[in-house]
Backbone as JSON Lines, residues from 0, in Angstrom:
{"i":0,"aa":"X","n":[98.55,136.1,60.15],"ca":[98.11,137.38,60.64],"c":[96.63,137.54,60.27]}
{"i":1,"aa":"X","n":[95.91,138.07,61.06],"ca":[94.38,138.07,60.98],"c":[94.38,140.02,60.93]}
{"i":2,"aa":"X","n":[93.66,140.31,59.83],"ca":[93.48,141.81,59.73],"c":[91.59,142.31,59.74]}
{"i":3,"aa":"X","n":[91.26,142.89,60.92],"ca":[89.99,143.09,60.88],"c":[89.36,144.6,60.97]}
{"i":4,"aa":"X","n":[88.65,144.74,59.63],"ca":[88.36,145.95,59.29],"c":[86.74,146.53,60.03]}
{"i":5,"aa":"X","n":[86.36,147.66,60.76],"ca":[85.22,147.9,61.18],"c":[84.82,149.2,60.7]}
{"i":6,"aa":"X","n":[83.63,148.5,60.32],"ca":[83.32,149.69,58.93],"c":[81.99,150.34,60.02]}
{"i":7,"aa":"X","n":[82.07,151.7,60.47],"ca":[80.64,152.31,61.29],"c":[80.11,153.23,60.45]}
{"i":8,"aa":"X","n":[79.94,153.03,59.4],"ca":[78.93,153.52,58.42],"c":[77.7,152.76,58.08]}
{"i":9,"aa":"X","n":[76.7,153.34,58.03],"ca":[75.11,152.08,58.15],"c":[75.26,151.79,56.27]}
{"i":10,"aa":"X","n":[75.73,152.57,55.67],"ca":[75.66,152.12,53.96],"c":[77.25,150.69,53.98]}
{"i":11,"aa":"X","n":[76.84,149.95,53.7],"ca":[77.7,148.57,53.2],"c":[78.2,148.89,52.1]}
{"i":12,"aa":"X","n":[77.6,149.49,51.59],"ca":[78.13,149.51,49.98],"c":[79.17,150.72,49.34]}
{"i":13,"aa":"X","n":[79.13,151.87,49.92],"ca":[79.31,153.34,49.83],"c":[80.97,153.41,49.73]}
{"i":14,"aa":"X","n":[81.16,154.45,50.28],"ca":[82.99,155.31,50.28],"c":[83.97,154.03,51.69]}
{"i":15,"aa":"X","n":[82.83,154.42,52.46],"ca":[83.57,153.63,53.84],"c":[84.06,152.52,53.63]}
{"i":16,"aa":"X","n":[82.94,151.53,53.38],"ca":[83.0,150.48,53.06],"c":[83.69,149.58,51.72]}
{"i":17,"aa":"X","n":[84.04,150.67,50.91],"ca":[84.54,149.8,49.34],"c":[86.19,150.75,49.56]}
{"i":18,"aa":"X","n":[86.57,151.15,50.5],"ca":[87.93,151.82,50.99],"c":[88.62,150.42,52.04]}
{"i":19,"aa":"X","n":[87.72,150.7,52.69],"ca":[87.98,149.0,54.03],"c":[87.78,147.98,52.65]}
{"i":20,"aa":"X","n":[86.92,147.47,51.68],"ca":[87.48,146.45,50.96],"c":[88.52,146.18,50.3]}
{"i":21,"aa":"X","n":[89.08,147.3,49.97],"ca":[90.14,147.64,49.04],"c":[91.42,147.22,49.88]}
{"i":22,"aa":"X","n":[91.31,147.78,51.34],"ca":[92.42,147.82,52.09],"c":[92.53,146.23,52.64]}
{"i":23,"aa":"X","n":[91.18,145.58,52.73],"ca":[91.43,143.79,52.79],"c":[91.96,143.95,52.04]}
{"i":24,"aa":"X","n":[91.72,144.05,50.56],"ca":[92.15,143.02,49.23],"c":[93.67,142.84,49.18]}
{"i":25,"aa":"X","n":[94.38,143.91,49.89],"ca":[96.06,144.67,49.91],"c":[96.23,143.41,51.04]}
{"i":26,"aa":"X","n":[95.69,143.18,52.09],"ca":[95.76,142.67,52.91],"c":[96.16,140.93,52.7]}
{"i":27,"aa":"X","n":[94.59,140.84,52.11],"ca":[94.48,139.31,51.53],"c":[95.79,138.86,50.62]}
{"i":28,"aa":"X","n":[96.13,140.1,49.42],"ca":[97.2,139.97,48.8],"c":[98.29,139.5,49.49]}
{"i":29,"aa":"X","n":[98.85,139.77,50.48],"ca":[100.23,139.34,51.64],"c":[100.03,138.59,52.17]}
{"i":30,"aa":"X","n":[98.47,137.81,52.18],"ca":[98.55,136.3,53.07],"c":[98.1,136.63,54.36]}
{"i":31,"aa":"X","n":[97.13,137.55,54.46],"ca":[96.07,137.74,55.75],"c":[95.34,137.19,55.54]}
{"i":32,"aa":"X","n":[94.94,136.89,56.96],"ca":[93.32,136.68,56.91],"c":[92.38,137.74,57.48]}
{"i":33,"aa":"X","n":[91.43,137.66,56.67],"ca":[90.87,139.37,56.65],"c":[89.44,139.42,57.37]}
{"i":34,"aa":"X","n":[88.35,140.41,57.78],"ca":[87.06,140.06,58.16],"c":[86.98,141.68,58.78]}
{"i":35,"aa":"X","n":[86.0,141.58,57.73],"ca":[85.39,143.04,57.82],"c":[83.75,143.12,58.96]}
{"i":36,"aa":"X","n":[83.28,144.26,59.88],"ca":[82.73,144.19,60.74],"c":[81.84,145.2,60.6]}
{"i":37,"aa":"X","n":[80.15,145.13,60.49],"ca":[79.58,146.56,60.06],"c":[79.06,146.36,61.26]}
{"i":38,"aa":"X","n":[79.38,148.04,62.46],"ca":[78.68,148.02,63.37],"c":[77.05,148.09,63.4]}
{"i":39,"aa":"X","n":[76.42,148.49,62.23],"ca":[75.22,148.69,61.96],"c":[74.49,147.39,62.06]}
{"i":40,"aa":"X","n":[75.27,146.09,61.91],"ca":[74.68,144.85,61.75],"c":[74.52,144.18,63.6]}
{"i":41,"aa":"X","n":[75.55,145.04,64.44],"ca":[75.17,144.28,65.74],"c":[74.27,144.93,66.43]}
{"i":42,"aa":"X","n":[73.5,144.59,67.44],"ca":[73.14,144.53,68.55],"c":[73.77,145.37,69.72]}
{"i":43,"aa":"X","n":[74.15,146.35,70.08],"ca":[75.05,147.12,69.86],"c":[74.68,148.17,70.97]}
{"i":44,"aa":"X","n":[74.58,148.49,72.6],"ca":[73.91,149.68,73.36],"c":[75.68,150.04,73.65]}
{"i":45,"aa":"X","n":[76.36,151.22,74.12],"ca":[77.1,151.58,74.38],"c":[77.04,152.69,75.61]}
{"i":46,"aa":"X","n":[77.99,152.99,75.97],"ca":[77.77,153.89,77.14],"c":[76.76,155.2,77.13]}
{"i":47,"aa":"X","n":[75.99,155.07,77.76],"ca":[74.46,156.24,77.61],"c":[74.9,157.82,78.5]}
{"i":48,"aa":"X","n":[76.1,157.69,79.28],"ca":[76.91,158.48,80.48],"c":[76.23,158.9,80.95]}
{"i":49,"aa":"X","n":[75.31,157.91,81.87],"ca":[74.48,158.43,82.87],"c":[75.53,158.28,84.56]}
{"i":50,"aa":"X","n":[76.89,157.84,84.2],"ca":[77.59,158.03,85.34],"c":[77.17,157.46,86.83]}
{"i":51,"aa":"X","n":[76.43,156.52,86.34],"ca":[76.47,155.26,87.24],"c":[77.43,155.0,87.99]}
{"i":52,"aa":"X","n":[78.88,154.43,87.21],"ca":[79.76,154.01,87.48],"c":[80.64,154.67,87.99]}
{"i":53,"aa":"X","n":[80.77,156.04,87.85],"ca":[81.9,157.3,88.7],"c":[80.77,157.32,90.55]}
{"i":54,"aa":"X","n":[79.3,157.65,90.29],"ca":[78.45,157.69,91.68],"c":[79.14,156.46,92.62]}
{"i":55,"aa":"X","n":[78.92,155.13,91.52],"ca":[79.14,154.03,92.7],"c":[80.46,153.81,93.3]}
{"i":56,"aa":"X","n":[81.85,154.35,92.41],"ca":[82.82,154.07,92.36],"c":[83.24,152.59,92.01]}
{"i":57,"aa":"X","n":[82.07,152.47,90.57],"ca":[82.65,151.15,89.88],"c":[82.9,151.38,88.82]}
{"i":58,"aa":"X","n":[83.71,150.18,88.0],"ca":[83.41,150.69,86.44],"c":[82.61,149.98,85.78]}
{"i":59,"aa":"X","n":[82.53,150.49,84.02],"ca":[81.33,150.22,83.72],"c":[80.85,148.78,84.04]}
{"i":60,"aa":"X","n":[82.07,147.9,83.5],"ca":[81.69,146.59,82.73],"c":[81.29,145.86,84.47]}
{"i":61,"aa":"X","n":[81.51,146.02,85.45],"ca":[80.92,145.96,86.93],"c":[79.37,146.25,86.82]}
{"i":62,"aa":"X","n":[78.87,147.79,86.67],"ca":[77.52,147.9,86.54],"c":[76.87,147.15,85.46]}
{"i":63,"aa":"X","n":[77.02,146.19,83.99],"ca":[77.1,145.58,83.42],"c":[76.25,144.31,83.94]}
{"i":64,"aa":"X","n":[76.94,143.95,84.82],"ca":[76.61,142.11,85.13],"c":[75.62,142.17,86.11]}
């Protein structure tokens, strides 16, 4: 079993983040495999809802490519 934690707090170190470690470690304990994800670290544009995609009658991941 693969358990993957995504931490969207920009502090790594803080409440968010040492709660999601804790909850690997429970994890790791039972024989997961674990991998924690800070959205702050990707590259990262998300929907802006300029409603492109309702005008054209496409969806997003269409206006996308």
């Amino acid at each position: 079993m693969k358990v993957i934690a995504i931490n969207g707090s920009p502090r790594k170190k803080w409440n968010t983040a040492t709660l999601l470690e804790k909850a690997l470690e429970g994890a790791v304990s039972e024989g997961a495999e674990t991998e924690i994800i800070h959205l702050y670290d990707l590259n990262f544009k998300g929907c802006t809802s300029c409603f492109a995609c309702k005008l054209k009658g496409e969806t997003a991941m269409e206006n996308a490519r």
